[in-house]
C-alpha positions as CSV (number, residue, x, y, z in Angstrom):
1,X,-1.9,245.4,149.8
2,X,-3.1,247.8,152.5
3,X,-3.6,244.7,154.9
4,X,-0.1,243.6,154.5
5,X,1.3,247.4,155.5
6,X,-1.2,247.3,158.2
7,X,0.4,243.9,159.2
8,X,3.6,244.9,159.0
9,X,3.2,248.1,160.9
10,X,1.5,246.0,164.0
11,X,4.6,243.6,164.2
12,X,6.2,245.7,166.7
13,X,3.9,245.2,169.5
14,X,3.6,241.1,168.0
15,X,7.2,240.8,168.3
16,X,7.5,241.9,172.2
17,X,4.3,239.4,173.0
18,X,6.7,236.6,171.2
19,X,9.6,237.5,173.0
20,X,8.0,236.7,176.0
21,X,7.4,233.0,175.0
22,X,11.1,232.7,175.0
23,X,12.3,230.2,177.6
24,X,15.6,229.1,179.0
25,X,17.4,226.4,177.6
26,X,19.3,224.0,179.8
27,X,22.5,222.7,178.7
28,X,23.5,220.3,175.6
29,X,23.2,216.5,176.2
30,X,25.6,213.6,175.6
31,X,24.7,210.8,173.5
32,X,24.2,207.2,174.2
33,X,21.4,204.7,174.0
34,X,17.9,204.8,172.9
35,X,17.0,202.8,176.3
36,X,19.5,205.6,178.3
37,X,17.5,208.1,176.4
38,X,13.8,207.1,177.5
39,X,15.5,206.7,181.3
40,X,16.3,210.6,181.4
41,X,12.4,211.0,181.5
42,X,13.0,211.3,184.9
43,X,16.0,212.7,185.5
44,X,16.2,216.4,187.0
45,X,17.2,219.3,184.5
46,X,20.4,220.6,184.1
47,X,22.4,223.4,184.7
48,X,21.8,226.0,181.9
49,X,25.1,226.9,180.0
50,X,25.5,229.4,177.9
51,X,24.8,229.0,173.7
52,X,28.6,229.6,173.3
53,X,29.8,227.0,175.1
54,X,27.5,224.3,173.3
55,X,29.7,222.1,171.7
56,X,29.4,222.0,167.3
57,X,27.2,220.0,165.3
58,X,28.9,216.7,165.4
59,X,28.2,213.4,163.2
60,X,25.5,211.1,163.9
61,X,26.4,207.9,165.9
62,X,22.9,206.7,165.9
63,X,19.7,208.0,164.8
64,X,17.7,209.0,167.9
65,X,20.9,209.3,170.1
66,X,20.2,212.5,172.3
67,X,18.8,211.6,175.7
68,X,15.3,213.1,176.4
69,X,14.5,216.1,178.1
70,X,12.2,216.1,181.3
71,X,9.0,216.3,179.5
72,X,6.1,218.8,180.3
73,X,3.0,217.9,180.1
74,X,1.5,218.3,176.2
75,X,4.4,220.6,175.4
76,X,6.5,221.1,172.8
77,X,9.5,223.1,172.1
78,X,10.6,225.8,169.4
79,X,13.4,227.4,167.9
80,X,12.6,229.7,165.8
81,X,14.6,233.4,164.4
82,X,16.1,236.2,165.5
83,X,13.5,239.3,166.6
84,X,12.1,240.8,163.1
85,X,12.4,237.8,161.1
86,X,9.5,235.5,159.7
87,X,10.5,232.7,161.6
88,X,9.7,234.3,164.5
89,X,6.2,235.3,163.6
90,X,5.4,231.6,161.8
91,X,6.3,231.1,165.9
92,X,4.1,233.0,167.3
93,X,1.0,232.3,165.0
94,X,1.4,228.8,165.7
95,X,1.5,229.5,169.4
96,X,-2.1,231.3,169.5
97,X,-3.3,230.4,166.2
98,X,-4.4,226.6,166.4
99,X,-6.9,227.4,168.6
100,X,-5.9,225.5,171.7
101,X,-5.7,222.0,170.0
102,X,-3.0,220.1,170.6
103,X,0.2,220.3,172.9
104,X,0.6,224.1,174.3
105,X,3.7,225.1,172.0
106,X,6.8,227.3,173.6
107,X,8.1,229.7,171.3
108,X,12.4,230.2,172.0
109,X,14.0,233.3,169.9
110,X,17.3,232.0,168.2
111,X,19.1,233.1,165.7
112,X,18.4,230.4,162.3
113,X,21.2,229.3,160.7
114,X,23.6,226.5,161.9
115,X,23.0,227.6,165.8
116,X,18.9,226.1,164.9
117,X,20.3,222.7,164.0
118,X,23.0,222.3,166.9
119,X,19.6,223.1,169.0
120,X,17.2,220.8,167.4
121,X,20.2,218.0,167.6
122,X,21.8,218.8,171.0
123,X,19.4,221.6,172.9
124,X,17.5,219.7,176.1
125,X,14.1,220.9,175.5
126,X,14.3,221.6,172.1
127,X,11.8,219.4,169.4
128,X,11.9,221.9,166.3
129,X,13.2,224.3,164.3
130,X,12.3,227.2,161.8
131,X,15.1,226.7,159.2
132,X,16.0,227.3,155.8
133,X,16.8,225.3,152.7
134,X,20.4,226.5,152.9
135,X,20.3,226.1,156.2
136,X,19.2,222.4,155.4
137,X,22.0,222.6,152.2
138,X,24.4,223.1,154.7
139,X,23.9,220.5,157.6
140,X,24.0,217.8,154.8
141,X,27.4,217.8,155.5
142,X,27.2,216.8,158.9
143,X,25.0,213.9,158.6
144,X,21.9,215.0,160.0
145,X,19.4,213.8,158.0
146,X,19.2,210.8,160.0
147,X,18.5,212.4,163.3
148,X,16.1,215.3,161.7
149,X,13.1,215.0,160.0
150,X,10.0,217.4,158.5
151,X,6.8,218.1,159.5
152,X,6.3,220.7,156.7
153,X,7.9,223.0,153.8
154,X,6.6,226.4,154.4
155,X,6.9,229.8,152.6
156,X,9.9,231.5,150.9
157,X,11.9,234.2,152.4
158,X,13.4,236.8,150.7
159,X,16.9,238.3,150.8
160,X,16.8,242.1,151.5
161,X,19.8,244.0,150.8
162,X,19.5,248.0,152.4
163,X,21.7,250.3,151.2
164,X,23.0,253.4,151.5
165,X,21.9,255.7,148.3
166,X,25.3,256.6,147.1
167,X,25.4,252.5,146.7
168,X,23.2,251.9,143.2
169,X,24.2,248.2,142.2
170,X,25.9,245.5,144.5
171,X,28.9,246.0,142.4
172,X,29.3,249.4,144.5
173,X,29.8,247.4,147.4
174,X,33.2,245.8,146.4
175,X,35.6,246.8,148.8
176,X,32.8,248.5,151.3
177,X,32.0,247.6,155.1
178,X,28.7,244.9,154.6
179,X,26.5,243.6,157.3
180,X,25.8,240.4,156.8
181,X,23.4,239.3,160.0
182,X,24.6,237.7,163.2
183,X,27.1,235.4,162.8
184,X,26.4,231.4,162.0
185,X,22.8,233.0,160.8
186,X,21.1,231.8,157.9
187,X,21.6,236.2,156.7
188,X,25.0,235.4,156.5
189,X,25.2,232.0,154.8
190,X,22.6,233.6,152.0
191,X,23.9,236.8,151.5
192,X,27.7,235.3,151.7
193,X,26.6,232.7,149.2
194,X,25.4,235.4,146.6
195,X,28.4,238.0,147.3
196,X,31.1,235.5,146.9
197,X,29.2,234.2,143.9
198,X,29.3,237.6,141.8
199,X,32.9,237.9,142.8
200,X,32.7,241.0,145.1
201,X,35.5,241.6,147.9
202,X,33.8,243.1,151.1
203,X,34.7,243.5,154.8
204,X,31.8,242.1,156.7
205,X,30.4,243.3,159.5
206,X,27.9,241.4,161.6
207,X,25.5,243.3,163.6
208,X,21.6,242.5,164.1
209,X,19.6,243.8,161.2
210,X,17.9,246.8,163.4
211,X,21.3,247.6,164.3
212,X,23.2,247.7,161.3
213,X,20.2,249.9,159.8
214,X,20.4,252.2,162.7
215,X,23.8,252.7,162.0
216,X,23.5,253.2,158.0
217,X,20.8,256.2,158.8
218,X,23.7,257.9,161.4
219,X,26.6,260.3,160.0
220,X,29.6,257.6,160.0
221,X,31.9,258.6,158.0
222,X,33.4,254.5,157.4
223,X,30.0,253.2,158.7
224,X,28.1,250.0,156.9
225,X,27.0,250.6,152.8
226,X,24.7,247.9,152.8
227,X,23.1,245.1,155.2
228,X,21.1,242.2,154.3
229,X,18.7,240.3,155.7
230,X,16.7,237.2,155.1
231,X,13.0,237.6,156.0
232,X,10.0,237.2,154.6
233,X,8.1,240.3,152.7
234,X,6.3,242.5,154.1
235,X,9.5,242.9,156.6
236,X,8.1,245.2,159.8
237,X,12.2,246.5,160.4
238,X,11.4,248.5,157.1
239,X,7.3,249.6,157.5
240,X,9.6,252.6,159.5
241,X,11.8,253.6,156.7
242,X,11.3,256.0,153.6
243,X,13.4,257.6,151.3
244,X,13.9,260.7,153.2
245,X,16.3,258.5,155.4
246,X,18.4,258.3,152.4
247,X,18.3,254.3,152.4
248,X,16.5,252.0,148.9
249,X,17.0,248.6,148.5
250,X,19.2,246.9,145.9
251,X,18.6,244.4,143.4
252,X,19.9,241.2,144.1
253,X,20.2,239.4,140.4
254,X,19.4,235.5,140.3
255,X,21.6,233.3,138.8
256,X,21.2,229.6,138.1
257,X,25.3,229.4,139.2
258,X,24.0,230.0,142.8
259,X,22.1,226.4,143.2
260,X,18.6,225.0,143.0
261,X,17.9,226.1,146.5
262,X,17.5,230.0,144.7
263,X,14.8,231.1,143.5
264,X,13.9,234.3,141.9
265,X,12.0,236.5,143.7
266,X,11.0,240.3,144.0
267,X,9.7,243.6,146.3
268,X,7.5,245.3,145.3
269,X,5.4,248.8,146.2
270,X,2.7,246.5,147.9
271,X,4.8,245.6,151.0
272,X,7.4,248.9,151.0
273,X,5.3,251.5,149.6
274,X,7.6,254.4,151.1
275,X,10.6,252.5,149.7
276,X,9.7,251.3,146.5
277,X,7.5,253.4,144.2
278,X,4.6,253.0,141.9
279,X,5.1,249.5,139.8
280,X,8.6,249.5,140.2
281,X,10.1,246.3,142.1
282,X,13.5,245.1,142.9
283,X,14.7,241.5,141.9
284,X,15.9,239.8,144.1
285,X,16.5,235.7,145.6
286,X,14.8,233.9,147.9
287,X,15.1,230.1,149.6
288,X,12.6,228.2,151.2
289,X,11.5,228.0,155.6
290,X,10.9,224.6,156.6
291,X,9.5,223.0,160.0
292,X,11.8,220.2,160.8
293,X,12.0,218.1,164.5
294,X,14.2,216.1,166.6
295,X,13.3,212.1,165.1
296,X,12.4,211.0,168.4
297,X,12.1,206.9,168.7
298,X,8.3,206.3,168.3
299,X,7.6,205.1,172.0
300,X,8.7,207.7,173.7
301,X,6.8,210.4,175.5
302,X,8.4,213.1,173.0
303,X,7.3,211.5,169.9
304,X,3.6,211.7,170.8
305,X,3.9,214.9,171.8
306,X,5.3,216.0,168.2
307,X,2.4,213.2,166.7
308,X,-0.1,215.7,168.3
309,X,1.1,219.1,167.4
310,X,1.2,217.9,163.7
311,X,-2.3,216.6,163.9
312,X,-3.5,219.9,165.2
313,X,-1.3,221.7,163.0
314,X,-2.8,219.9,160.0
315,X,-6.3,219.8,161.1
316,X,-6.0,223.6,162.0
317,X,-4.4,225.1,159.2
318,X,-6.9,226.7,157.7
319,X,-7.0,229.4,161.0
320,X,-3.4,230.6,160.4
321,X,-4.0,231.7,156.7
322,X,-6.7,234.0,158.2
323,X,-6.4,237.4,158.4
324,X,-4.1,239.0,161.2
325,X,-1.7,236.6,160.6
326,X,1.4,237.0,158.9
327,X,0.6,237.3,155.1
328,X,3.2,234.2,154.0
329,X,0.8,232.2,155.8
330,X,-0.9,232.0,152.4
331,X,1.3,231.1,150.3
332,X,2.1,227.8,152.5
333,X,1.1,224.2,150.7
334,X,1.5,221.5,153.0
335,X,1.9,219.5,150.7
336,X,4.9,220.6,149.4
337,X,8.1,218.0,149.6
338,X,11.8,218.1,150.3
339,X,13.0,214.7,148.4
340,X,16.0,214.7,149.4
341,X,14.7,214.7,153.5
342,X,12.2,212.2,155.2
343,X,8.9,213.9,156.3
344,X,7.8,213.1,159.9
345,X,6.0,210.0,159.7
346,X,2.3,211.3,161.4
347,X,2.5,214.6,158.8
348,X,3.1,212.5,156.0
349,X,0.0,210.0,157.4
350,X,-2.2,213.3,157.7
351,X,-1.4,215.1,154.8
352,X,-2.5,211.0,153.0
353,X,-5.9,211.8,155.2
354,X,-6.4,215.4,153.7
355,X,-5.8,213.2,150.1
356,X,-8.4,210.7,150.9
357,X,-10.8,212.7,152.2
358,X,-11.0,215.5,149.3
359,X,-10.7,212.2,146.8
360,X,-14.1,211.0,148.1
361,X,-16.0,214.1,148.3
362,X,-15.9,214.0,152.6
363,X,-13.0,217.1,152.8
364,X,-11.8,220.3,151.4
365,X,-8.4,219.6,151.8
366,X,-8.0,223.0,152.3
367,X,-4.6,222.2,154.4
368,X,-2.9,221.4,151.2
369,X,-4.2,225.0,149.3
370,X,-1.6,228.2,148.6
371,X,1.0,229.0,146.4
372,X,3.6,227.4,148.7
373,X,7.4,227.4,148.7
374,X,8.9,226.3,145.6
């Protein structure tokens, strides 16, 4: 309990080190040949363009059709959240925690949601992303699945819905001002999702979620009554807040109407002791994060740079559940599958090792231990 708070509170000063790791991303690719792909090896980067000019998610023509980036030496590439959110720290813990081995790892701060998949798919220099299972829900309908794979199901998130405290159930909120996250972020296809689902009319309002709760502790008369948030408990946005701020978080009530990508889920005093008090907890849903990558065509330069990184992330798993790290890192289980999505082919070969070798007595298989995302 008290190393969780203590966690959270540090995430401050974590969070600027990750920012740092951030990088510029050059411009979106066409498509065309595997063989045109490989060719671009050598090909001078482009001119960075701006994320809102990148064209949309568009269908799949072929199944490793984005031309390859100019590759840096054992380096890979990540998207991960928005500053404050899980995602962001799973980044960072995989950039310092695997203890060198493997390809050095660059950490990029999106923002989840739909703009993660339009950069695993069309973002030069981009190999993975931090997404959710509603993210994952969602790009179904593009026909992704054959251009992205999995290297692992990680932890759940939770949804966190602030609110003022003249708000006492979500039903207060109907007709209110809502924030909802950044738009295209996986916040707002979560908390969208539930909000529609129970039938409540809001005006939404999509401001970061330091932002939105900056503005819910000022003296706006029409200001925001509620924001949510998807993020993994112990959120560090909220290690700040207590009641004398004159904020509490609301239940969020799980119902089988909203999919089998919900789960129920609760906060608790543990992880917001100045929020929450004694035993009490607040119900609310969560979905699952999930490493996925680019499927890069198996002889090229890319590929065995994403074969590495897995084999150091398998083999090194154990030092990310230590302690100092973000506390979800325990409830990870590698092992954990998404049958409806094809795992990358050298996790799925290691994760057969870790079998083999704690079958015959030669390994702990401690890679495949924790609660894990259900």
């Amino acid at each position: 309990m008290r190393q969780s708070n203590a966690w959270a509170r540090s995430r401050t000063v974590r969070s600027a080190a990750a920012l740092l790791l951030s990088l510029a991303l050059a411009a979106p690719v066409t498509t065309g040949s595997p063989a045109a792909a490989q060719s671009l090896l050598d090909t001078p980067a482009r001119t960075v363009q701006p994320a809102a000019t990148r064209p949309p998610v568009a269908r799949a023509k072929s199944a490793r059709s984005r031309p390859a980036p100019v590759p840096s030496v054992r380096t890979v590439t990540l998207v991960s959240g928005e500053p404050g959110s899980t995602a962001l720290d799973t980044a960072y813990d995989l950039t310092t925690g695997l203890g060198g081995e493997g390809p050095r790892l660059q950490a990029v701060v999106g923002a989840g949601g739909e703009r993660a998949i339009t950069d695993v798919l069309r973002t030069r220099g981009v190999d993975m992303g931090i997404l959710t299972t509603a993210d994952l829900k969602q790009a179904e309908t593009e026909d992704v699945g054959r251009q992205v794979v999995y290297i692992a199901k990680l932890h759940n998130v939770e949804l966190h819905a602030l609110a003022r405290a003249d708000i006492a159930h979500l039903t207060d909120l109907d007709g209110k001002v809502v924030n909802l996250g950044e738009a295209g972020s996986s916040t707002q296809q979560v908390a969208r999702r539930v909000l529609q689902h129970l039938g409540i009319r809001f005006t939404e309002a999509n401001f970061g979620p330091a932002e939105a709760t900056a503005r819910m502790r000022g003296a706006e008369a029409e200001g925001i009554a509620a924001s949510f948030f998807l993020t993994g408990k112990p959120g560090a946005l909220y290690a700040g807040l207590a009641e004398a701020d004159g904020l509490h978080f609301l239940p969020v009530p799980y119902e089988p109407g909203l999919g089998d990508i919900f789960y129920p889920a609760s906060l608790g005093h543990a992880e917001y002791p100045a929020l929450i008090k004694g035993e009490e907890s607040v119900d609310t849903v969560a979905v699952a994060a999930v490493l996925v990558a680019f499927d890069w065509a198996e002889r090229t330069d890319r590929y065995r740079q994403l074969a590495a990184f897995t084999a150091a992330l398998f083999a090194g798993f154990d030092r990310l559940r230590a302690p100092g790290r973000h506390p979800k890192w325990r409830e990870v289980n590698l092992a954990a599958a998404l049958p409806e999505w094809r795992r990358f082919k050298p996790a799925q070969q290691a994760l057969d090792e870790r079998v083999r070798q704690a079958a015959g007595g030669t390994g702990t298989g401690t890679a495949m231990a924790g609660g894990g995302a259900r």
